[in-house]
C-alpha angles and dihedrals in degrees: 000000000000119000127196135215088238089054093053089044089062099044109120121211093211087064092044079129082064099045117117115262107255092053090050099054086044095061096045100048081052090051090050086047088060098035087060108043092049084054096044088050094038108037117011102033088069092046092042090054090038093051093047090049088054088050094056087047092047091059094041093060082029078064090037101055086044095055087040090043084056102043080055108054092043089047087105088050096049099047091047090053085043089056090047089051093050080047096063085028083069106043084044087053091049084064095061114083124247121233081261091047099057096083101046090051075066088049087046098044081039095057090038095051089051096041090056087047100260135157124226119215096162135348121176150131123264119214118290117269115215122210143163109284095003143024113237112225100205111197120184130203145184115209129168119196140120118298092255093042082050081050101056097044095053087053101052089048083058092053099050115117086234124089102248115161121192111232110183127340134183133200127204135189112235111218134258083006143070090239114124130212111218124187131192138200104183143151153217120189133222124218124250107185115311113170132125119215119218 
């Protein structure tokens, strides 16, 4: 079926019943085409990007629940492994000196430092150091003895039942012996304030 440019000049939409077919089922399939897409833009395009922001939604609280779900079936768990840590907490916290056993842990490093034949030149406490959860006690003393005097002493510190780190030493060769100077920085610490609540 050929169809000219003069038929389709004197096609009347008014008669649009009487149009050949082919014109007929253009024009509605072009009606349907903008039927749809001012629903779509009017009507469906909100709700679709509604409904996707409520899926995402849906799979954030989906990851929350399950998180939550999970801190909540291991809540006996963690509370028994918080009151083991407050445990240790505590045993850790008995090592630290208390403002009346500070000068007894001199007397102790004193005693120690003697009984492994040691010579004391200073021994004395620097000036507290606050910090965030304890304050650091730093001490500071001058010894002179043998290596292996120097060794058992230092191992003895270490097996104190009272936190002592070592911070900086020095040794030293004393002339014309085989005497050696030995001089600590070291430190103990003092609680602040350290528990954890349930």
């Amino acid at each position: 079926m050929s169809v000219n440019l003069d038929s389709l000049r004197e096609l009347d939409i008014n008669e649009l019943p009487f149009w050949p077919r082919p014109f007929r089922v253009a024009v509605l399939v072009l009606l349907a085409v903008i039927v749809l897409g001012l629903s779509y833009h009017f009507v469906l395009a909100d709700e679709l990007k509604a409904y996707q922001r409520e899926q995402t939604k849906e799979a954030q609280l989906r990851q929350d629940f399950e998180s939550k779900f999970n801190e909540a079936i291991n809540l006996p768990l963690y509370r028994k492994q918080l009151d083991t840590l407050n445990e240790n907490l505590e045993v850790l916290l008995q090592m630290l000196p208390n403002n009346d056993e500070t000068p007894k842990l001199l007397d102790d490093i004193t005693l120690i430092g003697t009984r492994s034949g040691l010579k004391f030149d200073r021994i004395e406490w620097l000036p507290p150091q606050p910090r965030e959860f304890y304050t650091a006690l730093p001490m500071r003393f001058e010894l002179k003895g043998e290596y292996h005097q120097i060794g058992e002493f230092v191992g003895q510190i270490a097996s104190l039942d009272r936190i002592i780190s070592v911070k900086n030493f020095t040794m030293q060769l004393q002339d014309g012996s085989s005497s050696i100077r030995l001089i600590v920085t070291a430190e103990t610490y003092q609680q602040q304030t350290l528990r954890a609540e349930p």
